[in-house]
MIDO-127206 format. One line per field, with one value per atom (N, C-alpha, C): atom name; x, y, z. Coordinates in steps of 0.05 Angstrom, whole numbers, plus 5000, padded with zeros to 4 digits. Layout:
REM MIDO-127206
atom <- (CA, ...)
east <- (X, ...)
north <- (Y, ...)
up <- (Z, ...)
END
This chain:
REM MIDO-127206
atom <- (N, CA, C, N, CA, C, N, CA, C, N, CA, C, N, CA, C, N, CA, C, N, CA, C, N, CA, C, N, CA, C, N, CA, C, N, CA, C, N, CA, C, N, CA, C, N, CA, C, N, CA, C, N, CA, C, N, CA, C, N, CA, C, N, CA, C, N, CA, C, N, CA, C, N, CA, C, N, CA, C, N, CA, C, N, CA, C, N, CA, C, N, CA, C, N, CA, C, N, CA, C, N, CA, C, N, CA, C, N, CA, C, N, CA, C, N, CA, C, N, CA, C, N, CA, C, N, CA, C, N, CA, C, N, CA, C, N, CA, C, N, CA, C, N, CA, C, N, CA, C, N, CA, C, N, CA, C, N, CA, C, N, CA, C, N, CA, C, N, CA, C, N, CA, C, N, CA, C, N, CA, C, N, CA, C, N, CA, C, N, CA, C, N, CA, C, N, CA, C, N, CA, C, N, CA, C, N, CA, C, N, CA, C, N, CA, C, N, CA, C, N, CA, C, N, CA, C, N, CA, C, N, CA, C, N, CA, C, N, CA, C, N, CA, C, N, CA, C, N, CA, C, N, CA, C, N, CA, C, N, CA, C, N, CA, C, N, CA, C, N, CA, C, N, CA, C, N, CA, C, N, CA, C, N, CA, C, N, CA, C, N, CA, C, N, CA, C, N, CA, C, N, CA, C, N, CA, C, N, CA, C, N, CA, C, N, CA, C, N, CA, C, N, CA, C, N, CA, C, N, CA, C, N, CA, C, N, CA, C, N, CA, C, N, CA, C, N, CA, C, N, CA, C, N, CA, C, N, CA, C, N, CA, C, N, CA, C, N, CA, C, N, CA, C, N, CA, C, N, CA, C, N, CA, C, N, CA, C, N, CA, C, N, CA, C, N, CA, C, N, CA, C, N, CA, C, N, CA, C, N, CA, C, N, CA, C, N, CA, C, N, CA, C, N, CA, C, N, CA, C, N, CA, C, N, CA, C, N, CA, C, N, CA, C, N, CA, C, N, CA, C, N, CA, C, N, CA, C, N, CA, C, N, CA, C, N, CA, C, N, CA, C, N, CA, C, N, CA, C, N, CA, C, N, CA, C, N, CA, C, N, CA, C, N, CA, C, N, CA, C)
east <- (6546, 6536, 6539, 6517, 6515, 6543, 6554, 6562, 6551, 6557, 6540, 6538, 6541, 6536, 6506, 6514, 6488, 6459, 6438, 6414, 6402, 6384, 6363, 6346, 6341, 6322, 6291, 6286, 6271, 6256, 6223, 6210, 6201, 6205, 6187, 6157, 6146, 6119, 6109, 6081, 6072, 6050, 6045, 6030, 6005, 5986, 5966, 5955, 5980, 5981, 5955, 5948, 5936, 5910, 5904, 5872, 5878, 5889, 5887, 5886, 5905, 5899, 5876, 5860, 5836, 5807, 5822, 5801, 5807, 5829, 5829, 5816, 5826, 5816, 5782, 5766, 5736, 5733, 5735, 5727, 5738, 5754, 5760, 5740, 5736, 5712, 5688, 5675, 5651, 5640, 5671, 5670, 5672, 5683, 5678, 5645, 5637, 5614, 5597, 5595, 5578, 5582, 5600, 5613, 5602, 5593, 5583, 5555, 5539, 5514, 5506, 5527, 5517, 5520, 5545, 5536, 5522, 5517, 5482, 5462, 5459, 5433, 5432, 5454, 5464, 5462, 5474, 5460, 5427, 5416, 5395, 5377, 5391, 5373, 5376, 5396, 5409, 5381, 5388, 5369, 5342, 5335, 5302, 5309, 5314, 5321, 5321, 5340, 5339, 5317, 5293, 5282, 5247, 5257, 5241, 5245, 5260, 5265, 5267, 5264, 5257, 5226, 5214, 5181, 5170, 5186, 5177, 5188, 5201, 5219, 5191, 5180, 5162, 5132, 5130, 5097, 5105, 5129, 5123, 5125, 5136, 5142, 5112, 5095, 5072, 5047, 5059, 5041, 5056, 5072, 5094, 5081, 5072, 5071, 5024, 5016, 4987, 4977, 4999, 4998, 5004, 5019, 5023, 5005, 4990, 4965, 4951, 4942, 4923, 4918, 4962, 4962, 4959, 4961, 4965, 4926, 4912, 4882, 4872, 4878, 4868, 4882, 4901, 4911, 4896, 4891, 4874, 4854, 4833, 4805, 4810, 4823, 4834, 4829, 4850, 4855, 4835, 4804, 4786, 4766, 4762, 4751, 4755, 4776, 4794, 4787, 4784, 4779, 4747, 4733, 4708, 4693, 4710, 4700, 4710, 4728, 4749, 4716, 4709, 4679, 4661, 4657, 4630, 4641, 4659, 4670, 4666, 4674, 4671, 4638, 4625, 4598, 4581, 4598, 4584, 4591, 4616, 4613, 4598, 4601, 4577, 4552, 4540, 4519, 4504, 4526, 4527, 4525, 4540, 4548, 4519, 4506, 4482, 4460, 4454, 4436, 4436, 4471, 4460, 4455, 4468, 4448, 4425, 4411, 4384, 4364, 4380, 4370, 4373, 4394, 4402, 4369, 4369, 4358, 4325, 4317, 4294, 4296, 4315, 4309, 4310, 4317, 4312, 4285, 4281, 4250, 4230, 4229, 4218, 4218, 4238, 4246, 4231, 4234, 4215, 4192, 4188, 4153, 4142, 4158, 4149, 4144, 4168, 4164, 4142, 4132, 4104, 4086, 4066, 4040, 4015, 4007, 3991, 3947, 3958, 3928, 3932, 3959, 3958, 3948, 3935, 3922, 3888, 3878, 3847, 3841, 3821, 3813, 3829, 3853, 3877, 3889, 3887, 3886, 3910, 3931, 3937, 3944, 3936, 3935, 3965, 3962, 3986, 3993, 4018, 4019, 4047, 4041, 4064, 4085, 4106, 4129, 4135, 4139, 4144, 4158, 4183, 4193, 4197, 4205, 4218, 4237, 4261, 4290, 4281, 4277, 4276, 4269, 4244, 4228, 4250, 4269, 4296, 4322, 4321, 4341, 4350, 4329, 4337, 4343, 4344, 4350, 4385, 4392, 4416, 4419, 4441, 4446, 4468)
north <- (3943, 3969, 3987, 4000, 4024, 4045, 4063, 4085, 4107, 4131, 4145, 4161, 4161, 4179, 4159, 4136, 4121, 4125, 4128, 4132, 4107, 4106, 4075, 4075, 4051, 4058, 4042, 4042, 4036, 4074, 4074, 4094, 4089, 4128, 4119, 4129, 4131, 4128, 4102, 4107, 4070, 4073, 4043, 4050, 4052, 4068, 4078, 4107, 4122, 4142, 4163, 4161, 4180, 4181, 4154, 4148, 4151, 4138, 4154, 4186, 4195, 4228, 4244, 4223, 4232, 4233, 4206, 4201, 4223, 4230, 4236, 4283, 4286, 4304, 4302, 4290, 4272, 4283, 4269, 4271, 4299, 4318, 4342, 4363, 4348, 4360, 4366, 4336, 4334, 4338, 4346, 4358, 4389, 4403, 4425, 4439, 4418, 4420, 4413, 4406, 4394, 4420, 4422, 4454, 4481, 4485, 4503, 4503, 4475, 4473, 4479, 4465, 4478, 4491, 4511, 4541, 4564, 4551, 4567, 4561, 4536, 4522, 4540, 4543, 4554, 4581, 4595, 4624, 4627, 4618, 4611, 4618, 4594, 4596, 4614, 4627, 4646, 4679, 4672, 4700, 4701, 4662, 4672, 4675, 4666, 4673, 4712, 4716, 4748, 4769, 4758, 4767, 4755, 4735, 4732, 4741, 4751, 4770, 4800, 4808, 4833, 4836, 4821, 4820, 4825, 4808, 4813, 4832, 4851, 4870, 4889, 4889, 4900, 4904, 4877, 4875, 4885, 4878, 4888, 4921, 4934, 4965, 4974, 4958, 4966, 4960, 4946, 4942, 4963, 4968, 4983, 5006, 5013, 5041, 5042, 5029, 5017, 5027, 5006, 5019, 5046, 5056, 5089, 5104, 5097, 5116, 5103, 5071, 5078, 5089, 5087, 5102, 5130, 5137, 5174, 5178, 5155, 5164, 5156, 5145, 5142, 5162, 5171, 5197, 5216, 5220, 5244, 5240, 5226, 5209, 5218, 5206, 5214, 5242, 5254, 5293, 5298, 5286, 5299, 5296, 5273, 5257, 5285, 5277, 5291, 5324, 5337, 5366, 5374, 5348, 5356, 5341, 5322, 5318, 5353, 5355, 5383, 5404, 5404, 5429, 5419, 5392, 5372, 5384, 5383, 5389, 5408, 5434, 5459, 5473, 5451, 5457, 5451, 5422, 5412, 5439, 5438, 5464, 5493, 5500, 5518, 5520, 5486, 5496, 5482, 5461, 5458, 5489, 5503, 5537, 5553, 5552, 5558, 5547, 5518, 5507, 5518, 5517, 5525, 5546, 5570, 5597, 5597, 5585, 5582, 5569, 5546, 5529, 5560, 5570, 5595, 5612, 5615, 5637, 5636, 5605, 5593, 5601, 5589, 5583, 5618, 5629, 5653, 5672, 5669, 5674, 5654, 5635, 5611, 5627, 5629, 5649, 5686, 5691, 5717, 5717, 5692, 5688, 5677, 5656, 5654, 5680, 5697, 5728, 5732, 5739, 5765, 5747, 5757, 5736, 5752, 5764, 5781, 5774, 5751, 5745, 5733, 5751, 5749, 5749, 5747, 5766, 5757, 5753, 5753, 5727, 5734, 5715, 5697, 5698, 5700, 5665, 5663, 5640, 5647, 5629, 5639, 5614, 5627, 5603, 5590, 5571, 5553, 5568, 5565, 5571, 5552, 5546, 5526, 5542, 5541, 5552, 5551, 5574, 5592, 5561, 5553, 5527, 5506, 5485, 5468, 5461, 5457, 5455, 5421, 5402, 5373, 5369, 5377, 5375, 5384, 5397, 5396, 5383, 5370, 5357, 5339, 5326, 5306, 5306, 5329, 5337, 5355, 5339, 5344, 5357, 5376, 5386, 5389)
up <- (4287, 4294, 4271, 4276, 4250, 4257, 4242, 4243, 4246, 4266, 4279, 4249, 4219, 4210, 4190, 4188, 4170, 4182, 4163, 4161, 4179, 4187, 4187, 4173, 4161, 4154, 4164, 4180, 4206, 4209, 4199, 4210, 4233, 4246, 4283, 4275, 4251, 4258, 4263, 4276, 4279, 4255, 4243, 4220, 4217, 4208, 4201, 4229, 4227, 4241, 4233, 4201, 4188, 4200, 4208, 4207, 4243, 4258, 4284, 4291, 4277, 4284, 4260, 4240, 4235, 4256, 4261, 4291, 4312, 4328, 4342, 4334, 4304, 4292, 4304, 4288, 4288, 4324, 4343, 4368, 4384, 4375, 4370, 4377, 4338, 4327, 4342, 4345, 4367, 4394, 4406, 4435, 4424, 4410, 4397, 4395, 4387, 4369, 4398, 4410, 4444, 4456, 4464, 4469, 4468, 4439, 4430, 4433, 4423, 4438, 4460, 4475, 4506, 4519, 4515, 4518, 4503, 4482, 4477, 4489, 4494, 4519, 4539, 4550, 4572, 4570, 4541, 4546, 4534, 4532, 4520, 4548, 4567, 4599, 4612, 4613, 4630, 4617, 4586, 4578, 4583, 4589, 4596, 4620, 4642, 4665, 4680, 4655, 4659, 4648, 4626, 4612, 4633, 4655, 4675, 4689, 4698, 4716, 4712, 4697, 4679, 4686, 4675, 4680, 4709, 4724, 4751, 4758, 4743, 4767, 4763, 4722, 4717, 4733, 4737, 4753, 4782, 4791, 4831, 4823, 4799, 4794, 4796, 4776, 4771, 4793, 4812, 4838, 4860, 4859, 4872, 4875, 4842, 4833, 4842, 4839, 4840, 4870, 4892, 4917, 4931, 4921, 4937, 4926, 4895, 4890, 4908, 4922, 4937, 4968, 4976, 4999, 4997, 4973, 4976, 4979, 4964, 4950, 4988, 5005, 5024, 5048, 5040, 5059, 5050, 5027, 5018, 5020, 5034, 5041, 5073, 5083, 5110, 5124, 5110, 5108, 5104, 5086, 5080, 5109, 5117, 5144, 5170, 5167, 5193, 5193, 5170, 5172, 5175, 5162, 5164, 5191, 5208, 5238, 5249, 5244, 5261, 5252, 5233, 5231, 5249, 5254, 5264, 5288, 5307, 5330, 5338, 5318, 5325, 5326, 5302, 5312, 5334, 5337, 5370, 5385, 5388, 5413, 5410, 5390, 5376, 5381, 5381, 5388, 5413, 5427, 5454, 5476, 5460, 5484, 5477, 5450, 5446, 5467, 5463, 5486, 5511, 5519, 5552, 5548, 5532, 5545, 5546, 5525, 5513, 5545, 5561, 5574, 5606, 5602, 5623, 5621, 5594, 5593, 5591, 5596, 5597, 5633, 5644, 5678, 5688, 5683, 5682, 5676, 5653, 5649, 5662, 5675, 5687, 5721, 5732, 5752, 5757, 5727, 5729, 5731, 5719, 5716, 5743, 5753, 5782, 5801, 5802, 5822, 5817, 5790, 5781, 5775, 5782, 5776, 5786, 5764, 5769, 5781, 5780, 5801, 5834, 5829, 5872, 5879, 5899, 5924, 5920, 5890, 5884, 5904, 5917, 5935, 5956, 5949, 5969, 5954, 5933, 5916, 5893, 5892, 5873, 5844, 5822, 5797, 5799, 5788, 5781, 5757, 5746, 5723, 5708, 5690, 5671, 5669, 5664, 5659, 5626, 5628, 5598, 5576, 5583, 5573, 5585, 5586, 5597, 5591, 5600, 5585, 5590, 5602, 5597, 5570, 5561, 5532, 5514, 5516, 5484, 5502, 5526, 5523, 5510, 5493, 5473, 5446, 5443, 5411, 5419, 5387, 5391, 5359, 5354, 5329, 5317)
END
């Protein structure tokens, strides 16, 4: 037995250590190097990804924006419709309230003209006579 103070001389490396931990350096390396590739790949996808999606946020903005000019351009088509039936209306009754007096004021003079008839009595005969208007003849016209 040795004495616990003598050397050995027996090394604990095993031999050709250099070229294993070059190797193991080497494959290091190239998972390093894989590594880095593919999280550039990876941010690479991710930025078209986001730079596609950018675009489309762009086109639904610009259809987004496309459509409320054509809801505002057809509310304001609308409002225009709507105010100018609201005159059409007020003229119907306008000139609906016109007719009848007009039709009043025919049966009326139609009425006076029946009372007076100034060839009474001649020969005890008396003429027919047409009536001043006829309200049937403008019932068909409308304005």
């Amino acid at each position: 037995m040795a004495s616990p103070g003598a050397v050995s001389a027996v090394t604990s490396s095993p031999p050709g250590s250099g070229a294993t931990r070059a190797l193991t350096e080497e494959r290091k390396r190239k998972r390093k190097e894989s590594n880095r590739l593919s999280a550039q790949r990876s941010r690479a996808r991710k930025q078209q990804q986001v730079d596609e999606l950018e675009a489309q946020v762009a086109a639904l903005r610009a259809r987004n924006s496309a459509m409320a000019a054509a809801a505002n351009e057809a509310a304001r088509q609308y409002a225009a419709v709507e105010a100018e039936n609201e005159l059409l209306r007020a003229r119907t009754l306008e000139l609906t309230a016109r007719w009848e007096s007009l039709a009043e004021l025919i049966q009326y003079m139609d009425a006076a003209a029946a009372s007076f008839n100034p060839f009474a009595g001649v020969n005890g005969a008396v003429l027919p006579q047409p009536p001043l208007l006829d309200t049937a003849m403008y019932g068909n016209y409308y304005y």
